[in-house]
Steps between C-alpha positions, in 0.01 A plus 500: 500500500279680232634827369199781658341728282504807680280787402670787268732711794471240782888352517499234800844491621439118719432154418162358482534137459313217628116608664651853449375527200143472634523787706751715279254506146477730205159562619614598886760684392285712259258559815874593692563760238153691488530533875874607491436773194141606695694554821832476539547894443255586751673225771883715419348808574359396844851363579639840451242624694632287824820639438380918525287370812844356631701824406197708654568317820867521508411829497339553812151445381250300696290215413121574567142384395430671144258796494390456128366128575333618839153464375552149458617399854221762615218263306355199674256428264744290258627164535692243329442177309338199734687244536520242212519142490800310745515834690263550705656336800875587506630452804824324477646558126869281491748678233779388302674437181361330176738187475291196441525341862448848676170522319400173548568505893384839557148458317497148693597670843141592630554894436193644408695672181844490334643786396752348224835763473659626192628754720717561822515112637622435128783556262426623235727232228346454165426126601345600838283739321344298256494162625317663787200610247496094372483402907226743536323406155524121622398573850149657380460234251561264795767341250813555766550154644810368491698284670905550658740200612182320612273744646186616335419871467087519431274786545183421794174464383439916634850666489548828592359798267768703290652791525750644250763709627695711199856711503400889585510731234899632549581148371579379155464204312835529320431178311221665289539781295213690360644805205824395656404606828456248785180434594344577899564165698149584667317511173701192380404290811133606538456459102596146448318365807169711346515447194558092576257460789252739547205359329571167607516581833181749514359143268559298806379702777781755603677783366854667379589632826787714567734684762686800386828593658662823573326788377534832660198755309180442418563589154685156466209314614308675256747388223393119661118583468600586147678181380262319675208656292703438179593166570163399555316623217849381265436161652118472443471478913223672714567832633568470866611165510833559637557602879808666598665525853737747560817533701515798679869463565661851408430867738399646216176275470412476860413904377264373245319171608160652441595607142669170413181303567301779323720424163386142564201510671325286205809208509594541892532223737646760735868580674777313634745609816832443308703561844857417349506703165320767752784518702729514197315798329475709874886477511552557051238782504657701825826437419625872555338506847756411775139502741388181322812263542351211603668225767543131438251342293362272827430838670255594208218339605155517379415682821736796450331879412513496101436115489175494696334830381505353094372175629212695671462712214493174235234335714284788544529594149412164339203415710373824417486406168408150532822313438778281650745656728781257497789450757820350411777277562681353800876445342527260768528125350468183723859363653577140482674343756496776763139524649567736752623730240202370287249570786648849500469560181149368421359696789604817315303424199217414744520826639539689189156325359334549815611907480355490147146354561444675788590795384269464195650339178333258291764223463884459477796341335776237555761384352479137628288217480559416873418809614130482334360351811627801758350758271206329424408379882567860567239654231262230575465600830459836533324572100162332495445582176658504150645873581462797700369761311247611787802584726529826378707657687371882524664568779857552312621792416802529341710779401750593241781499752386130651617357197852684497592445867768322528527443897598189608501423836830361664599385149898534461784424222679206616774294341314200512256782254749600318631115481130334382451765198834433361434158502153521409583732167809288451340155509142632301715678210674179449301265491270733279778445282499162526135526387353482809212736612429432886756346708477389879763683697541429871148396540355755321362514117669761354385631166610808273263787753695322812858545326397865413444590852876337579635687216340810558569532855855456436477781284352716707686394785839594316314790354390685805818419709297293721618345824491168608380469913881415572529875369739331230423659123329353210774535251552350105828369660271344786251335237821388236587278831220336569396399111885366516444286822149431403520384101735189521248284685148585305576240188521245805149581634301613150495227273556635122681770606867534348830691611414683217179586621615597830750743297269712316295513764776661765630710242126658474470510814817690595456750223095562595605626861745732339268646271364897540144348407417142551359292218122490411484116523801216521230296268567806216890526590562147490271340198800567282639189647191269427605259220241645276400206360652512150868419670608875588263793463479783729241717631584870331343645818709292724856678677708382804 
């Protein structure tokens, strides 16, 4: 291992040895540093601004469409970016991690697209982190075969086209300091792909392509549009070259979909229905309002009030503008040696991608290979084209107080509720620990938006008093009993995952449904526990 010459005031606090060293270069780590002192201030001050919109709410204020941006949802003459090469036709994207096999299989799985995660199906350890920017590097080089106890691991002649996921702007890369500040783990992930990729992909027919997690104002999608201007012109790339496709995944953005595809209109590839981090930010965002406590998480279906009227309003809004409306994923994984259970379980995907063409959307995601084949048989037959753009969907109107109402049918708090989100958040914050970013728990693929829903609606449940349908009481005392009866037996079914693990994890746990306001994000709370990389070092932003 070489001794790196980092640029004067870049400290970098993990090990780069071995093909490291390729990705983590005096050169990229200048181009880290002019993005970090360019906009780092500007990304702080929008985080603030999330938390006055949070103490506005707690408040008693109201969520609404905003009147100073109303000319541009009132313009139909504008539109976005068309679509650039690999994404035209995206109607089954598969998603995942960036270890080397994941890559490999997923861009070999027959999805039309890949969308590579740095963000909530991984965790975040120094190793993860940059060994996922050599998979990535290799994979577009087509230099990732490889070959494990036997088996050969090589990319198909036409693999799937790339998509970049990075961490959302509340996260740090702790690893990196800039001025002895850390650096934004979205600029850190988005940089280092760039800055080692983009011209040889847009050289070989495609593009740096990107989704973009978790924002919840337009201004922050303006701060994208910015860094994507600068990173272009640092990197000697042509302007528009990049396409972006956001999440819209918080309540505060379902408010501003028009405006967010206005910041990016000339780097768009259009919006995404992020249904679990949805759910997540409808419970964080009301958490004063006892009217929004939501029942168990399989009662929150994507037919319920505030659930349907943002998927009508994301499809409406990108076809307007002439860009991908994406639908989401089916946590449902297939189950091995039970197919009547397995027949069960596949029909719900098939009925979730069926609900999601029809009603509109250009393509999908999953989260399995195996499951390719259902979504794609399902888009096949009922989109004749490469997207639906002309299915505009003018009939919709939706309203302010659509997208707030939290009715929900026959949905109830049940033990077996109250049961599956303590060992959801239990078994997730574990094995995050253990390094781990997406875990399959009782047949489902659980990632960090899935364990937020358990953990919030435990807090909320404790929070608000709520009642189980026995009539018996969410308590702390009721929730301390079931991590105790639950947290012996998860090192036996997640593999890496260590008593100690298991410890930290029910001591968070415990102390988050006792707390007057839950935490933003475990992924903040918890990073402190990462080995950083350089045998110890801990996230200054992180706190139990």
């Amino acid at each position: 291992m070489t001794q790196l010459q980092a640029p004067e005031g870049v400290q970098v606090l993990g090990k780069v040895q071995g093909a490291q060293q390729e990705i983590i270069t005096p050169e990229a780590l200048k181009f880290l540093a002019a993005l970090h002192r360019t906009f780092n201030a500007t990304r702080l001050s929008l985080l603030d601004a999330r938390h006055a919109v949070q103490r506005r709410l707690d408040g008693g204020a109201q969520l609404g469409f905003l009147p100073e941006t109303e000319h541009i949802r009132n313009d139909p003459s504008w539109t976005c970016a068309p679509p650039a090469p690999g994404l035209e036709d995206r109607r089954v994207e598969i998603t995942g991690p960036t270890d080397r096999k994941m890559v490999v299989n997923a861009l070999n799985s027959g999805a039309k697209t890949f969308m590579a995660d740095f963000e909530d199906s991984n965790c975040p350890t120094w190793a993860n982190m940059v060994n996922g920017q050599v998979n990535l590097r290799d994979a577009v080089r087509r230099q990732i075969d490889f070959e494990i106890n036997g088996k050969q691991y090589k990319l198909v002649e036409k693999p799937a086209t790339l998509i970049v996921r990075p961490r959302g702007w509340h996260l740090d890369e702790p690893r990196v300091l800039i001025d002895n500040q850390p650096m934004s783990g979205s600029i850190f992930d988005f940089a280092l792909f760039f800055f080692h990729n983009a011209s040889y992909l847009l050289s070989h027919g495609s593009g740096p392509y990107f989704y973009l997690p978790k924002m919840e104002h337009h201004l922050e999608a303006r701060l994208w549009s910015d860094v994507f201007y600068f990173a272009q012109s640092y990197c000697g790339v042509p302007t528009g070259s990049i396409r972006a496709t956001v999440l819209i995944e918080t309540l505060p953005a379902a408010f501003q979909m028009d405006e967010i595809l206005w910041e990016l209109r000339h780097h768009s590839s259009g919006l995404n229905c992020g249904r679990w981090d949805y759910i997540f930010s409808f419970i964080k965002r009301r958490r004063e309002d006892r009217n929004a406590v939501l029942p168990d998480r399989k009662d929150v279906t994507m037919e319920v009030g505030f659930m349907e009227s943002y998927v009508k309003l994301l499809i409406k809004t990108c076809h307007r503008r002439k860009v991908a409306a994406m639908g989401g994923m089916s946590a449902q994984i297939p189950i091995k040696n039970n197919p009547t259970a397995n027949d069960a379980a596949m029909a719900k995907v098939r009925a979730d991608k069926l609900r999601e063409v029809t009603a509109g959307h250009d393509g999908t995601w999953i989260a399995h290979p195996l499951i390719r084949k259902i979504a794609m048989d399902v888009f096949d037959e009922h989109m004749h084209g490469p997207n639906q753009y002309h299915v505009r969907r003018e009939e919709v109107v939706v309203r302010a107080e659509d997208l707030v109402n939290p009715t929900v049918r026959g949905g109830k708090i049940t033990e077996d509720g109250v049961k599956g989100n303590v060992e959801a958040a239990l078994s997730y914050c574990a094995a995050w620990l253990s390094g781990n970013g997406c875990v399959p728990i009782n047949h489902l693929m659980e990632d960090a938006a899935t364990a937020e829903i358990a953990r919030m609606q435990l807090w909320q449940w404790v929070y608000h008093g709520a009642s189980l349908d026995s009539g018996k009481t969410v308590t702390p005392e009721y929730v301390d009993s079931l991590i105790k009866a639950t947290a012996p037996g998860i090192p036996k079914i997640i593999a890496g995952v260590t008593d100690k693990h298991v410890e930290i994890a029910s001591r968070y746990l415990a102390e988050q449904v006792r707390k007057e306001r839950a935490s933003e994000f475990l992924t903040v709370d918890l990073m402190g526990y990462l080995d950083g990389g350089d045998g110890g070092f801990v996230s200054r932003r992180s706190m139990l």
